[in-house]
N, C-alpha and C positions, 0 to 999 in steps of 0.2 A: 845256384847263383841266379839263373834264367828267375823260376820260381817267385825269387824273396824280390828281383826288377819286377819282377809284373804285377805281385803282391803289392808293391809298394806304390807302383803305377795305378793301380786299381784304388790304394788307400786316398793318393792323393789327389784323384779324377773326383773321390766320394765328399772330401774336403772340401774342392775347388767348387763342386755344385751346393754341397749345403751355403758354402760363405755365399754364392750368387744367389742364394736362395732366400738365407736372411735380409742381406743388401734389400733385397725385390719387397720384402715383408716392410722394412725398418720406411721404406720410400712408399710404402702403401700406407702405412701408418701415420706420415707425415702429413700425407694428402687427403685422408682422412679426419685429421687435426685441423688441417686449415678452415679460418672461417668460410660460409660458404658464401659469404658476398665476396672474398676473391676469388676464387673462380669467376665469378658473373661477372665481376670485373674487368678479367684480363680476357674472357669470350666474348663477350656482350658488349663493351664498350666502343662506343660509335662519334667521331666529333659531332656537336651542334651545330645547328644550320639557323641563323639570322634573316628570316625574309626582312626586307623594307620596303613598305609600299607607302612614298609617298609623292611630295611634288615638287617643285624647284627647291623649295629648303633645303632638301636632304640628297637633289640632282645636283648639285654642286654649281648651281646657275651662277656664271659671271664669275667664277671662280678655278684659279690654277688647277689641274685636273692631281688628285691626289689631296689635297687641303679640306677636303670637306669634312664633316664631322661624322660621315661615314665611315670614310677612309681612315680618320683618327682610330674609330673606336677598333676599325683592323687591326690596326695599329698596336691599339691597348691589350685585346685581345692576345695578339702574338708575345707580347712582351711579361705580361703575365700569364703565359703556358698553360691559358685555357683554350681546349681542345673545341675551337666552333670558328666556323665560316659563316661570311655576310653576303646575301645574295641583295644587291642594292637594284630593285626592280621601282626606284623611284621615275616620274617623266612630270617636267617644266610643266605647270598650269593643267596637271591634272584636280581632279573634282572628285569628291568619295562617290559619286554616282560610275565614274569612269573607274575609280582601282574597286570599286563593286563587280564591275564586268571584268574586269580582266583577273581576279584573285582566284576564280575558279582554275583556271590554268595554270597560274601560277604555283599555288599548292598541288597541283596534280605532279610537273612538272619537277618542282624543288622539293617537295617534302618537307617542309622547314619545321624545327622544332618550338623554333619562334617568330613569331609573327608584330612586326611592328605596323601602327599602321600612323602612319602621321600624313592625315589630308582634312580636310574641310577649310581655309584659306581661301581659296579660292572659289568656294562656294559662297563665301560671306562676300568679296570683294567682283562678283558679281551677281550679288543677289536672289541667290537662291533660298526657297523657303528653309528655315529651321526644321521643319517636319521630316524635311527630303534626307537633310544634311544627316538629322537624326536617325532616320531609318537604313539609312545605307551603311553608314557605321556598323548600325546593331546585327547587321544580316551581315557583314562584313566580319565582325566579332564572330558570329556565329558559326560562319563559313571554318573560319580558321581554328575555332575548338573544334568542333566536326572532325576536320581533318587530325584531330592530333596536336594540335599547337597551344601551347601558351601564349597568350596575347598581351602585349600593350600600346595603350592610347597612347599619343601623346596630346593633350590636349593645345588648343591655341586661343587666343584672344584677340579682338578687333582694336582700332585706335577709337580715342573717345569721337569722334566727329558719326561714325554710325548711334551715339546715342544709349544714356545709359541703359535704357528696356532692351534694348535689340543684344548690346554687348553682354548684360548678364545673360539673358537665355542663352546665346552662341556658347560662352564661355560652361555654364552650368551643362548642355546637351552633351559632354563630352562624360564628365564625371557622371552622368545618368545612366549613360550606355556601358563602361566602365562597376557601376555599381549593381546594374540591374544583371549582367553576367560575371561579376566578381572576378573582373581581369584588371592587370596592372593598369596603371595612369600616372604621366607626369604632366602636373596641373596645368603647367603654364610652357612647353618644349621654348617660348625666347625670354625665360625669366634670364633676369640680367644681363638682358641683351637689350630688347626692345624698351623694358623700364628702367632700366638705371639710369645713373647719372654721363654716363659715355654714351648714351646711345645713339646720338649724333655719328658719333666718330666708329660705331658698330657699322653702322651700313653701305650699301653702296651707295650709288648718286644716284639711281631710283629710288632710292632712303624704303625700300620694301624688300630686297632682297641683305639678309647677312653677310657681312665681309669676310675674308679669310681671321680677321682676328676674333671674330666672332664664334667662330665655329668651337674651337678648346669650350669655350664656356656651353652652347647646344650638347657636347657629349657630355661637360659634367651634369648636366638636368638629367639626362636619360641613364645614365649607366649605374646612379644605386640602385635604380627601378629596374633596369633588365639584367643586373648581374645575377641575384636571386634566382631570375626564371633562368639559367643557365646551369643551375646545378642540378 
C-alpha cells in the first residue's frame, strides 16, 4: 500500500512538472510570436515632450492664466490620450536673437522631442535687420535637430504700414529657414486672427497682442502641423 502511495506520488509529481513544463514552452512560444514592435513598444515607449520657445503670443500676455493656446493645446493633447508634455519656455518681448541664447539650455535641460519655435515679432517691430532675424532662426533650427528634435516654425507676418518689400521678405525668411532644413512650418501662426474679417474684435486694446477668443483659432493653425511630428 506504502509502495503503490509513493509510486503514484512519484507519477503524479512527474505529471505536475511536465504540465509546468509545457505551460513555460506554450508561454515561450507565444512571446516568440508576437510582433517585435510590441516588445519595443511596451519597453521603449517614452511620453513626448513639446519645447515652446517663443514670446508674449504664446506667454499668455494680458490674458487669464490657463487660456492660452498653449495651454489649450495641453489641453487637446490630454483629451486625445496622446502620450506628450508641453514645456512652455515662452517670455513677453523676447527676440529669436534672445531664444537663440537661451535654447542651448533649454535642450540640455528638457530634452524635448519637439521643438517649437515661434519668435521673430518682435524683431520686425523693433527693427531689426532681416539677416539677423534669419540667422538666428536657422542656428536655432539647427540647434534643436542637433539635439534630437523635430522642429517647427511658425511663421508670422507684419501689418501693411511696414511696407510691401519689407513684409514680403519678413514673411518669406521664415519658410526659407523652414525649407532649407526641411522642418515643419505654419505659414501665417495669426492666420484668421489678424486677417480676417473679426480681427477687430481678435485683440486686445493694444490691438497687437490676441485675446482669449483668439487663442482656439492660434492652436487650430499649429496643431495639423505638430500632430504628425508627435508620432
Amino acid at each position: 500500500m506504502l509502495r503503490t502511495s509513493m509510486r503514484g506520488s512519484v507519477i503524479e509529481a512527474s505529471v505536475g512538472a511536465r504540465r509546468a513544463f509545457l505551460l513555460h514552452c506554450s508561454a515561450l512560444g507565444l512571446a516568440l510570436a508576437a510582433p517585435a514592435g510590441t516588445a519595443v513598444a511596451q519597453v521603449g515607449a517614452r511620453p513626448r515632450k513639446v519645447l515652446v520657445v517663443g514670446d508674449s503670443l504664446s506667454a499668455e500676455y494680458g490674458l487669464p492664466r490657463g487660456s492660452g493656446w498653449v495651454a489649450l493645446l495641453e489641453a487637446r493633447l490630454a483629451r486625445e490620450g496622446i502620450a506628450a508634455t508641453v514645456v512652455n519656455a515662452s517670455i513677453s518681448g523676447d527676440t529669436t536673437s534672445g531664444g537663440r541664447a537661451r535654447l542651448p539650455a533649454l535642450l540640455a535641460q528638457h530634452q524635448p522631442s519637439v521643438v517649437l519655435i515661434e519668435l521673430g515679432g518682435n524683431d520686425a517691430l523693433r527693427g531689426l535687420p532681416l539677416a539677423s532675424t534669419q540667422a538666428n532662426l536657422l542656428a536655432m533650427t539647427q540647434a534643436a535637430k542637433a539635439a534630437g528634435a523635430r522642429v517647427l516654425i511658425a511663421g508670422m507676418a507684419v501689418p501693411p504700414n511696414y511696407g510691401r518689400q519689407y513684409g514680403e521678405a519678413f514673411t518669406a525668411l521664415f519658410a526659407t529657414v523652414a525649407k532649407a532644413e526641411n522642418v515643419a512650418l505654419v505659414p501665417f501662426f495669426l492666420a484668421g486672427v489678424a486677417d480676417g474679417p473679426d480681427a477687430e474684435a481678435m485683440f486686445q486694446a493694444d490691438r497687437i497682442h490676441p485675446n482669449a477668443s483668439a487663442q482656439p483659432r492660434m492652436l487650430a493653425n499649429v496643431w495639423p502641423v505638430l500632430r504628425p511630428l508627435l508620432r
